[in-house]
N, CA, C and O atoms as CSV, one atom per row, in Angstrom:
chain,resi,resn,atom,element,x,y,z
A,1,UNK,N,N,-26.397,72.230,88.246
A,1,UNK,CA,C,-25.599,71.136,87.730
A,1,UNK,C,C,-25.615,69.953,88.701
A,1,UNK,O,O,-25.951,68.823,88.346
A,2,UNK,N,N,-25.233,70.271,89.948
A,2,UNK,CA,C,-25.266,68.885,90.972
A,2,UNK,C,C,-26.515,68.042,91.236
A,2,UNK,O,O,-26.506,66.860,91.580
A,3,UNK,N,N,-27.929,69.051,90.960
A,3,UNK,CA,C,-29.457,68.652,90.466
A,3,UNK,C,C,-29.402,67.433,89.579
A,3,UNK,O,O,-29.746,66.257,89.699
A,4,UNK,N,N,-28.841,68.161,88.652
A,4,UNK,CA,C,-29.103,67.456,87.386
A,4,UNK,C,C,-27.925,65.977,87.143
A,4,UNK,O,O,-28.132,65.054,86.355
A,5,UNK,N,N,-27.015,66.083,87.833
A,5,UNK,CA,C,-26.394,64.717,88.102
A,5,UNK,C,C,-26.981,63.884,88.712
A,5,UNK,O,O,-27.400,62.821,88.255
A,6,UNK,N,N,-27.096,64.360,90.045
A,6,UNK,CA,C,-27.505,63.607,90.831
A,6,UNK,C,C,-28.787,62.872,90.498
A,6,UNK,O,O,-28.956,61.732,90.932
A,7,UNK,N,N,-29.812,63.549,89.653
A,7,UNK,CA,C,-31.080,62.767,89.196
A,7,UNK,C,C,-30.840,62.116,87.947
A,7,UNK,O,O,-31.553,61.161,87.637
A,8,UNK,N,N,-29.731,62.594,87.025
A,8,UNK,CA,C,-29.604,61.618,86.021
A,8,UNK,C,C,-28.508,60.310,86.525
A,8,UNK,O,O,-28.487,59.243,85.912
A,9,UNK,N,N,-27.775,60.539,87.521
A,9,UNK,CA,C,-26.766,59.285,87.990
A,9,UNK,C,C,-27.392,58.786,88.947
A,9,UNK,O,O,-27.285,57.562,89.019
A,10,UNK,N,N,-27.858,59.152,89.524
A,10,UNK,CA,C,-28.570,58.438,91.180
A,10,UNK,C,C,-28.746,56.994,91.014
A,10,UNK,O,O,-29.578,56.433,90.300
A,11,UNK,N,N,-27.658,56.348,91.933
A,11,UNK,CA,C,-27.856,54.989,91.717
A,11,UNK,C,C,-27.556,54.237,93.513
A,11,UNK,O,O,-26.744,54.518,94.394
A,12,UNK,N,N,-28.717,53.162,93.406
A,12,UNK,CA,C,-28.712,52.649,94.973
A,12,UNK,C,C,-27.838,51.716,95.053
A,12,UNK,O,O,-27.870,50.858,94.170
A,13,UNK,N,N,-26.835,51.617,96.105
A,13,UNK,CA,C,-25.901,50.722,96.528
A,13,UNK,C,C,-26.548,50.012,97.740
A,13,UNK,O,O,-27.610,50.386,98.237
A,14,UNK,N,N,-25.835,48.974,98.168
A,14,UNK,CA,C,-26.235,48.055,99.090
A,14,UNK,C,C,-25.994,48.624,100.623
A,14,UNK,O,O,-26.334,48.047,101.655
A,15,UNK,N,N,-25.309,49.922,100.514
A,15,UNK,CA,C,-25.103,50.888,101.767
A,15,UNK,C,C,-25.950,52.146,101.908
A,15,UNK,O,O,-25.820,53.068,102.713
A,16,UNK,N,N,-27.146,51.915,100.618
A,16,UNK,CA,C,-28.180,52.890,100.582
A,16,UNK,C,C,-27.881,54.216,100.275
A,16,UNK,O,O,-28.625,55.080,100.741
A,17,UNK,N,N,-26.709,54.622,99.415
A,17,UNK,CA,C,-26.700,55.931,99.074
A,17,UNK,C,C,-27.533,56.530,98.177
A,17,UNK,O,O,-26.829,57.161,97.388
A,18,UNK,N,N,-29.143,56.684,97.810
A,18,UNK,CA,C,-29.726,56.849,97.217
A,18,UNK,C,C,-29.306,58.132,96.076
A,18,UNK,O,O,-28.437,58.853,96.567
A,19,UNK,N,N,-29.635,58.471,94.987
A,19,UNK,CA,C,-29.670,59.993,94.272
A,19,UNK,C,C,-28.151,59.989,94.612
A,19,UNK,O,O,-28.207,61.025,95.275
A,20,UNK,N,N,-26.652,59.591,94.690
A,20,UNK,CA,C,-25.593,60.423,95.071
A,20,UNK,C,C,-24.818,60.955,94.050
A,20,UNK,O,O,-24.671,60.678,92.859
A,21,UNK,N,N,-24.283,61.920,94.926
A,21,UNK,CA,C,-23.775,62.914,93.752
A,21,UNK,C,C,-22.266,62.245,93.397
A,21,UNK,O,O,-21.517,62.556,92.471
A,22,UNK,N,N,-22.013,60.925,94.748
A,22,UNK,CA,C,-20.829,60.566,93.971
A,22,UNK,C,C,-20.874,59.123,93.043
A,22,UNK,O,O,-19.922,58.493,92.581
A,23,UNK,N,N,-22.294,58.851,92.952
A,23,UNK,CA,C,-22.397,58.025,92.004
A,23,UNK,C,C,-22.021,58.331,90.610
A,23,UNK,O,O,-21.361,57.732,89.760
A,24,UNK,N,N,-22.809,59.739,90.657
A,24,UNK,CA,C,-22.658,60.999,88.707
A,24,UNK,C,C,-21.183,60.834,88.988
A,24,UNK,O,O,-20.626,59.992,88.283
A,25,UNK,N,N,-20.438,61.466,89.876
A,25,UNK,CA,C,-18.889,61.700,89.341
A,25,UNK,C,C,-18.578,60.519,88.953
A,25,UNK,O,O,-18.193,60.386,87.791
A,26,UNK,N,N,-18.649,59.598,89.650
A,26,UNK,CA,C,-17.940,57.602,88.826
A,26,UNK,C,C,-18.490,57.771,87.445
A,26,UNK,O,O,-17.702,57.413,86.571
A,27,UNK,N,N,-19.753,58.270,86.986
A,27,UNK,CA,C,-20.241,58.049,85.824
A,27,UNK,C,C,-19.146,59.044,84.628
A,27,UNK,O,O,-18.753,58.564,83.564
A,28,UNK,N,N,-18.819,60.417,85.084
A,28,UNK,CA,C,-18.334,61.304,84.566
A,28,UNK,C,C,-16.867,61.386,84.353
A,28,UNK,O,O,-16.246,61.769,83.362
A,29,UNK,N,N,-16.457,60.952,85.473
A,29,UNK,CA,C,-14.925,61.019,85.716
A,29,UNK,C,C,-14.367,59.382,85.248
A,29,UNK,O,O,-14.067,58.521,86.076
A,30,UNK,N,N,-14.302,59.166,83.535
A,30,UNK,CA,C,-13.982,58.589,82.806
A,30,UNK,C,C,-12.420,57.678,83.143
A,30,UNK,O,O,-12.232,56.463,83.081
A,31,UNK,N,N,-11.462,58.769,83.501
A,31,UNK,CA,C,-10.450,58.212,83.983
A,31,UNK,C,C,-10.077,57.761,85.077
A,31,UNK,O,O,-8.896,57.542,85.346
A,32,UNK,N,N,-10.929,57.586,85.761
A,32,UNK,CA,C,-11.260,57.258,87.028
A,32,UNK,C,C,-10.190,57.424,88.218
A,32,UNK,O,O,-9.936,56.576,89.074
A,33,UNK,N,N,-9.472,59.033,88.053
A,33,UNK,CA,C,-8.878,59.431,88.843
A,33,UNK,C,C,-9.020,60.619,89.966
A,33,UNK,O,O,-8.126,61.246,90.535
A,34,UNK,N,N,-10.210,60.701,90.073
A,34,UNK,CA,C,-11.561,61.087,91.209
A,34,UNK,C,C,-11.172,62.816,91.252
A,34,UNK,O,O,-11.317,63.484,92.275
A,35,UNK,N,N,-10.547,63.495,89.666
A,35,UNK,CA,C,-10.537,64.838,89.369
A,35,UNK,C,C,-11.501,64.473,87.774
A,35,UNK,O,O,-11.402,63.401,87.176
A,36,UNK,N,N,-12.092,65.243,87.479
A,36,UNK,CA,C,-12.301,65.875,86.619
A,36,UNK,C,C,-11.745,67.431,85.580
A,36,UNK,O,O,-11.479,68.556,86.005
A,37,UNK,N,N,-11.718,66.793,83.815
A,37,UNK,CA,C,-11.479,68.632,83.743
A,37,UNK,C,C,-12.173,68.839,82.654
A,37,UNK,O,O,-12.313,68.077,81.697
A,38,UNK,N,N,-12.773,70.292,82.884
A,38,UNK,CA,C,-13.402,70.665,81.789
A,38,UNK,C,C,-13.821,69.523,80.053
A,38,UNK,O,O,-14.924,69.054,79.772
A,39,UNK,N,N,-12.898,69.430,79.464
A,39,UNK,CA,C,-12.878,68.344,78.442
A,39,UNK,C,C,-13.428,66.817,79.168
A,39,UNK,O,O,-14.521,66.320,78.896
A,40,UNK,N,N,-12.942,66.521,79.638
A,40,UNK,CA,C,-13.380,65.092,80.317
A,40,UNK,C,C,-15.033,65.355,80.381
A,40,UNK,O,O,-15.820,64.768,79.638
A,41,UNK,N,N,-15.410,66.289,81.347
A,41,UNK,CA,C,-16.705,66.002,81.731
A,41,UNK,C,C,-17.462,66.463,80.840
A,41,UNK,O,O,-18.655,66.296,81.094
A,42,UNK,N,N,-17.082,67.335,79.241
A,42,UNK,CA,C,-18.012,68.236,78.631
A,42,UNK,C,C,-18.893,66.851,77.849
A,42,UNK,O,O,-20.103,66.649,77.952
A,43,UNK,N,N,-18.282,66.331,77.367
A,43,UNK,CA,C,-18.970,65.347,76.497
A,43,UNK,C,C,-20.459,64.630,77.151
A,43,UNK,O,O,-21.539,64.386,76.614
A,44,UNK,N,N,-19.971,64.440,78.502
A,44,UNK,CA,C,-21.081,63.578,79.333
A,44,UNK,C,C,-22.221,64.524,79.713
A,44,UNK,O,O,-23.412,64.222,79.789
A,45,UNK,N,N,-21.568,65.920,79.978
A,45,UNK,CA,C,-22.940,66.832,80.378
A,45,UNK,C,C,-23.830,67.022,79.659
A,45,UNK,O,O,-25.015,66.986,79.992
A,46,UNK,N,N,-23.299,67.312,78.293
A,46,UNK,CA,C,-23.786,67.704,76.918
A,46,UNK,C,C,-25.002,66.419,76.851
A,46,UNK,O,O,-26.215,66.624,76.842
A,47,UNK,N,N,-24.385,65.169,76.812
A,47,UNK,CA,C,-25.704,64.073,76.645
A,47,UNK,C,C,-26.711,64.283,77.781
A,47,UNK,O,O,-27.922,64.134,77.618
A,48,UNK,N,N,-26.183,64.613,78.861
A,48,UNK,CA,C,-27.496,64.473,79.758
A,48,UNK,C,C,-28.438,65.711,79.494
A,48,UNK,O,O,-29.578,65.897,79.920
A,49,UNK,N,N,-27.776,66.391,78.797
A,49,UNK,CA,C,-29.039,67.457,78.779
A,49,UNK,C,C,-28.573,69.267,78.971
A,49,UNK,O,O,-29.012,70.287,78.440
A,50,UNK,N,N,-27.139,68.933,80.321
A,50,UNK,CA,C,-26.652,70.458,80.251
A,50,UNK,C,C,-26.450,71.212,79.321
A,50,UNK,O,O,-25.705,70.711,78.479
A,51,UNK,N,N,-26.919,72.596,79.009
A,51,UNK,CA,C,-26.611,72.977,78.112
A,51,UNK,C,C,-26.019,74.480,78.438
A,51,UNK,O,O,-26.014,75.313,77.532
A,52,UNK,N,N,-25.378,74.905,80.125
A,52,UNK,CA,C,-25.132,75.468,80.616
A,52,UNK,C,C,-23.204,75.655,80.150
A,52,UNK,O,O,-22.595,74.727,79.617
A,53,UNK,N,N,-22.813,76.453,80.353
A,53,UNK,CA,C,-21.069,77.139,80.944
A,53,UNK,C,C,-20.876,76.003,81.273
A,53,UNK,O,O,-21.898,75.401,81.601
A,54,UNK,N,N,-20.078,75.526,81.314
A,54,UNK,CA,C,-19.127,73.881,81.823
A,54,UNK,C,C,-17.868,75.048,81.975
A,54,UNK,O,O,-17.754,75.220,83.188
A,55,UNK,N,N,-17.237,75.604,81.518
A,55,UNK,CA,C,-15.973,76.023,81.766
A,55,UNK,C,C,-16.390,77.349,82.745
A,55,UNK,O,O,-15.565,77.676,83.598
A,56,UNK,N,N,-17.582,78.073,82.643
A,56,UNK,CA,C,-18.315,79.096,83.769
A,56,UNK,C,C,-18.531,78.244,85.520
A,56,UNK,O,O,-18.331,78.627,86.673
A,57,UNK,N,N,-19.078,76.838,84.839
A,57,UNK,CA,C,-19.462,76.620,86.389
A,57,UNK,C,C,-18.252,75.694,87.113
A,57,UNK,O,O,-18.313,75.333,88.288
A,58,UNK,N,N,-17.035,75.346,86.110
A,58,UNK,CA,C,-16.051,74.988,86.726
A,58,UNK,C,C,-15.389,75.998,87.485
A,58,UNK,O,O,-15.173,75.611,88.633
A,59,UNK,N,N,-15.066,76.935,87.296
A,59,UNK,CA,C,-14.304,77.987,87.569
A,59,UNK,C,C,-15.458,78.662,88.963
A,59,UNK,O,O,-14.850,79.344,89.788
A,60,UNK,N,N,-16.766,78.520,89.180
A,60,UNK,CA,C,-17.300,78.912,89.993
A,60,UNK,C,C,-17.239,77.954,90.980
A,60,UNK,O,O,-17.209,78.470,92.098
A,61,UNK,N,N,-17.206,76.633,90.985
A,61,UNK,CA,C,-17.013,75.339,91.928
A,61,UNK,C,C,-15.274,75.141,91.946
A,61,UNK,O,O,-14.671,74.209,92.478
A,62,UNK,N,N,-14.814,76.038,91.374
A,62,UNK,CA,C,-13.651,76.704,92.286
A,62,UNK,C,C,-12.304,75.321,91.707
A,62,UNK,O,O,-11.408,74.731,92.311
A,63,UNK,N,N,-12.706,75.295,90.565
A,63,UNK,CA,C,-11.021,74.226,89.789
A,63,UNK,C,C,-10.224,74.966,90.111
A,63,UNK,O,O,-10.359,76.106,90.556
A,64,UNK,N,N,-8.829,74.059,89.802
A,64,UNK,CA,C,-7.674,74.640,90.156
A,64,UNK,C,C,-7.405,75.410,88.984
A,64,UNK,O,O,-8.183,75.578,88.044
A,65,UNK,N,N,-6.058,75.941,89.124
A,65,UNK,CA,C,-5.474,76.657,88.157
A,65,UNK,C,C,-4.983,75.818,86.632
A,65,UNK,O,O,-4.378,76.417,85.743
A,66,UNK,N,N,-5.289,74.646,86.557
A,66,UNK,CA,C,-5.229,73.548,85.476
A,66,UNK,C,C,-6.508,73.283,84.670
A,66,UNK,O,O,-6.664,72.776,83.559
A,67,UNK,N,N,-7.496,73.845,85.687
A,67,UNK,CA,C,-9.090,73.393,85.348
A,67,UNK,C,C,-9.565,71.943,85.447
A,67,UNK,O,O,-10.225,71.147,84.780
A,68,UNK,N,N,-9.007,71.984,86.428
A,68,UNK,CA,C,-9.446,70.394,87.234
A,68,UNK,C,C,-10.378,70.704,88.349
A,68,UNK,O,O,-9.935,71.386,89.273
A,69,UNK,N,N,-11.527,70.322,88.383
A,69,UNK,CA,C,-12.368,69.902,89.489
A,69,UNK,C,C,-12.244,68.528,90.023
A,69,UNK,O,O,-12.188,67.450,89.431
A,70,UNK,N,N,-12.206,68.909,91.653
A,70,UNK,CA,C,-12.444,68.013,92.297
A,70,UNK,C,C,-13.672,67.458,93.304
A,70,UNK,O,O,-14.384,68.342,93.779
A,71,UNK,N,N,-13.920,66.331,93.600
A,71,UNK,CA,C,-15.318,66.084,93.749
A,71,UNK,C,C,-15.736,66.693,95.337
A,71,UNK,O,O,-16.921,66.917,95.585
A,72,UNK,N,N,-14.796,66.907,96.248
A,72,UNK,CA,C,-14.634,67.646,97.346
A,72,UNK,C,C,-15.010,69.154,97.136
A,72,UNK,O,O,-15.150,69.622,98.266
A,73,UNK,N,N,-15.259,70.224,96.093
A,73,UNK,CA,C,-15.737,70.867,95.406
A,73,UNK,C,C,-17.057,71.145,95.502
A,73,UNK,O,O,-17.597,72.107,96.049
A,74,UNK,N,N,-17.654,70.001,94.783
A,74,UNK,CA,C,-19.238,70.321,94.899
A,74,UNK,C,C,-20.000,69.691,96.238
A,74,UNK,O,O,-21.177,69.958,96.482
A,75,UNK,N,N,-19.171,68.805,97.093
A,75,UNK,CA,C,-19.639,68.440,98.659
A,75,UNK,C,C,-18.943,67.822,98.989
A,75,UNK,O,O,-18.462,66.852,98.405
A,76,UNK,N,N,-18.613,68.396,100.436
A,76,UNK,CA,C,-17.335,68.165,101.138
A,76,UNK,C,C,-17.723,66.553,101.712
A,76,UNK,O,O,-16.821,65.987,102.331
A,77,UNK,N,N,-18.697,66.001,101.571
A,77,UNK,CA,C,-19.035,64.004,102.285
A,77,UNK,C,C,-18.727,63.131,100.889
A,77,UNK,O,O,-18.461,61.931,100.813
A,78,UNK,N,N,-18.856,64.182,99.732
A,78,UNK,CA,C,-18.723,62.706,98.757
A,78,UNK,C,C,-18.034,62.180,98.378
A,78,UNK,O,O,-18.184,61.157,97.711
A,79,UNK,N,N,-16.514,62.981,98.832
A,79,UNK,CA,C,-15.075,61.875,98.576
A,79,UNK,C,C,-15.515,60.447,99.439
A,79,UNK,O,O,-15.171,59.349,99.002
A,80,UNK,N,N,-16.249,60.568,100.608
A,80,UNK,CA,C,-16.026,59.507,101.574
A,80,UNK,C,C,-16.894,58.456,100.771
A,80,UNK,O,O,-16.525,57.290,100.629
A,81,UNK,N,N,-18.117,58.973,100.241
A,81,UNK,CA,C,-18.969,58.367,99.656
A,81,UNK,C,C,-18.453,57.926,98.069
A,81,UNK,O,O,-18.936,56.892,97.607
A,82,UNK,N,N,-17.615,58.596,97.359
A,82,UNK,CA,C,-16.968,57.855,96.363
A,82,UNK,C,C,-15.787,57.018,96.491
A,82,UNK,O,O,-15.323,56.365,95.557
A,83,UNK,N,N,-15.283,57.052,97.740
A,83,UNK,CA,C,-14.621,55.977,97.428
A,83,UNK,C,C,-15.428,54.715,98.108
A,83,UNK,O,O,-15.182,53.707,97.447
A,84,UNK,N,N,-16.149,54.485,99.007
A,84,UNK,CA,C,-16.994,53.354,99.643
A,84,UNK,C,C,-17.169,52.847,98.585
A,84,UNK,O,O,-16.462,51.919,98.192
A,85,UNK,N,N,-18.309,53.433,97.784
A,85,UNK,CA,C,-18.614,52.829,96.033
A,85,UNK,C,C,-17.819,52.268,95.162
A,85,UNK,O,O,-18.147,51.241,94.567
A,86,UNK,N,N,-16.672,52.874,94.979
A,86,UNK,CA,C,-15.532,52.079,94.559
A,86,UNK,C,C,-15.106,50.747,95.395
A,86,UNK,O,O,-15.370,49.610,95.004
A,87,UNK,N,N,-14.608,50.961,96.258
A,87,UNK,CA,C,-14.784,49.509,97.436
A,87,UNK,C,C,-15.830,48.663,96.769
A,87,UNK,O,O,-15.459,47.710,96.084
A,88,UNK,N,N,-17.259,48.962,96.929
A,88,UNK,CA,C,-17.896,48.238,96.866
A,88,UNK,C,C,-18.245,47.575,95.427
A,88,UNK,O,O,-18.800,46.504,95.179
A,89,UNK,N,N,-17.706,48.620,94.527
A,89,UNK,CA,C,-17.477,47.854,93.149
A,89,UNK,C,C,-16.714,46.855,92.978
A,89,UNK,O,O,-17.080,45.755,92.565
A,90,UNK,N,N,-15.559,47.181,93.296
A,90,UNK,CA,C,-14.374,46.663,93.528
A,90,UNK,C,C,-14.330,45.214,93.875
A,90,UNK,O,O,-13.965,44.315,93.118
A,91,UNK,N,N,-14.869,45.049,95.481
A,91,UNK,CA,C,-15.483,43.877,95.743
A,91,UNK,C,C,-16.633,42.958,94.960
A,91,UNK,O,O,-16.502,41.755,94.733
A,92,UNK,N,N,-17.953,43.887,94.541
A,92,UNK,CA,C,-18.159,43.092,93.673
A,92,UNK,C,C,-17.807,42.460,92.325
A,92,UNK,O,O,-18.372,41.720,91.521
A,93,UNK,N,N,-16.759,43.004,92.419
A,93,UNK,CA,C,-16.079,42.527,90.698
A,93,UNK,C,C,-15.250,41.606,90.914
A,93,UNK,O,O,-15.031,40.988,89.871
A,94,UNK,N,N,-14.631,41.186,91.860
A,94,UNK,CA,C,-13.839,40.211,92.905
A,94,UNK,C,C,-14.887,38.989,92.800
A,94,UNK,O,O,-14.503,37.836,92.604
A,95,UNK,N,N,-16.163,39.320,92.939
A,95,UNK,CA,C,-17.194,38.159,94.035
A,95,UNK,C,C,-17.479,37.837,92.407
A,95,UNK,O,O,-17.695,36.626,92.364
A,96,UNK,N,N,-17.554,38.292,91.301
A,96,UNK,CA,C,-18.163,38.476,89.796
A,96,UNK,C,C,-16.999,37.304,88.983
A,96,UNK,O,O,-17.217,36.392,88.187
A,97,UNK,N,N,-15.963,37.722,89.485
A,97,UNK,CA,C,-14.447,37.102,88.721
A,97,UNK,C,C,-14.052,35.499,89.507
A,97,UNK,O,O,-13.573,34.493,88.984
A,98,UNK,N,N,-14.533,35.786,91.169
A,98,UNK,CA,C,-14.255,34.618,91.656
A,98,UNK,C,C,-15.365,33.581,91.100
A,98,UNK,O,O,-14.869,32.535,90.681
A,99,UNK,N,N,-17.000,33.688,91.002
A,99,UNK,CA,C,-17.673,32.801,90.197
A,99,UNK,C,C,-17.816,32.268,88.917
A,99,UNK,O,O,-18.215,31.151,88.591
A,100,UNK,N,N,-17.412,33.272,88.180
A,100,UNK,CA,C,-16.658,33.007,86.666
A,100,UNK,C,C,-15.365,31.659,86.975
A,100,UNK,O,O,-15.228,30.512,86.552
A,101,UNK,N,N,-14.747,32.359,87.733
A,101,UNK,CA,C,-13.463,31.011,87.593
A,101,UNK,C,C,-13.847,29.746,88.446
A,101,UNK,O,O,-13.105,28.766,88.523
A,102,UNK,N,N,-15.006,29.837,89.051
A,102,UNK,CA,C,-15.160,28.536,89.810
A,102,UNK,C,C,-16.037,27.789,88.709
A,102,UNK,O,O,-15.771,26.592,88.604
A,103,UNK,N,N,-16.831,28.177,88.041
A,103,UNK,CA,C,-17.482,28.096,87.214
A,103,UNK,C,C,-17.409,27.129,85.917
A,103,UNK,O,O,-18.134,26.313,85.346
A,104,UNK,N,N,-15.690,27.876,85.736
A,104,UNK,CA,C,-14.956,27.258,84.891
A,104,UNK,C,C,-14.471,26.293,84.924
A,104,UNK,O,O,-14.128,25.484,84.063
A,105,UNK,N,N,-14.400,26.345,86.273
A,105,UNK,CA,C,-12.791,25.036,86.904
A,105,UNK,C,C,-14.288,23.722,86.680
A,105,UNK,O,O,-13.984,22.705,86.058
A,106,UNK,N,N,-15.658,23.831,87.157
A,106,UNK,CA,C,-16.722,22.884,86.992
A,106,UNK,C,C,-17.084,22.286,85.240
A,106,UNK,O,O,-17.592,21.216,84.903
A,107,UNK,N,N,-16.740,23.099,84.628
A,107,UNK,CA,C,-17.092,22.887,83.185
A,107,UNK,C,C,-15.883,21.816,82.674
A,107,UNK,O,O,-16.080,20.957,81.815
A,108,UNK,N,N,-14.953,21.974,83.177
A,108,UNK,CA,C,-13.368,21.380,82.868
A,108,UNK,C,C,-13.521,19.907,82.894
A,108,UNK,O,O,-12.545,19.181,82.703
């Protein structure tokens, strides 16, 4: 499963995280509250192709008693690495919103 994220999400940031596995979770984790559960992520696996246990390999990557996975779970570096990405979204959506409105204020 972390294979198969990581090569269907793998996306390069400007801090070079090539293939990361916490790029797939941003893609997966819909509510963007950096758990996943079973339902949340089944829909997205299903398109990429998994056609494996989702509720087998949650329970083996060790969810809680709610059936929440967390991304600390499948590798203990990619909380650090999902939230940088967020930052760095974050910021660029800042740098995205500040040229839009300067943009505007010129058209006026």
């Amino acid at each position: 499963l972390k294979n198969l994220l990581v090569k269907k999400y793998g996306i390069k940031f400007k801090f070079d995280i090539p293939k990361s596995l916490a790029a797939a979770w941003i893609q997966l984790d819909k509510s963007g509250d950096g758990k996943l559960t079973v339902s949340e992520c089944s829909e997205s696996l299903r398109m990429i192709g998994f056609r494996g246990n989702i509720r087998g390999i949650f329970k083996e990557l060790g969810c809680d008693k709610y059936g929440v996975l967390e991304l600390k779970n499948l590798d203990e570096n990619a909380p650090a690495e999902y939230e940088a990405m967020m930052a760095a979204a974050a910021e660029t959506q800042a740098a995205r919103e500040a040229a839009a409105a300067k943009q505007m204020n010129r058209d006026e």
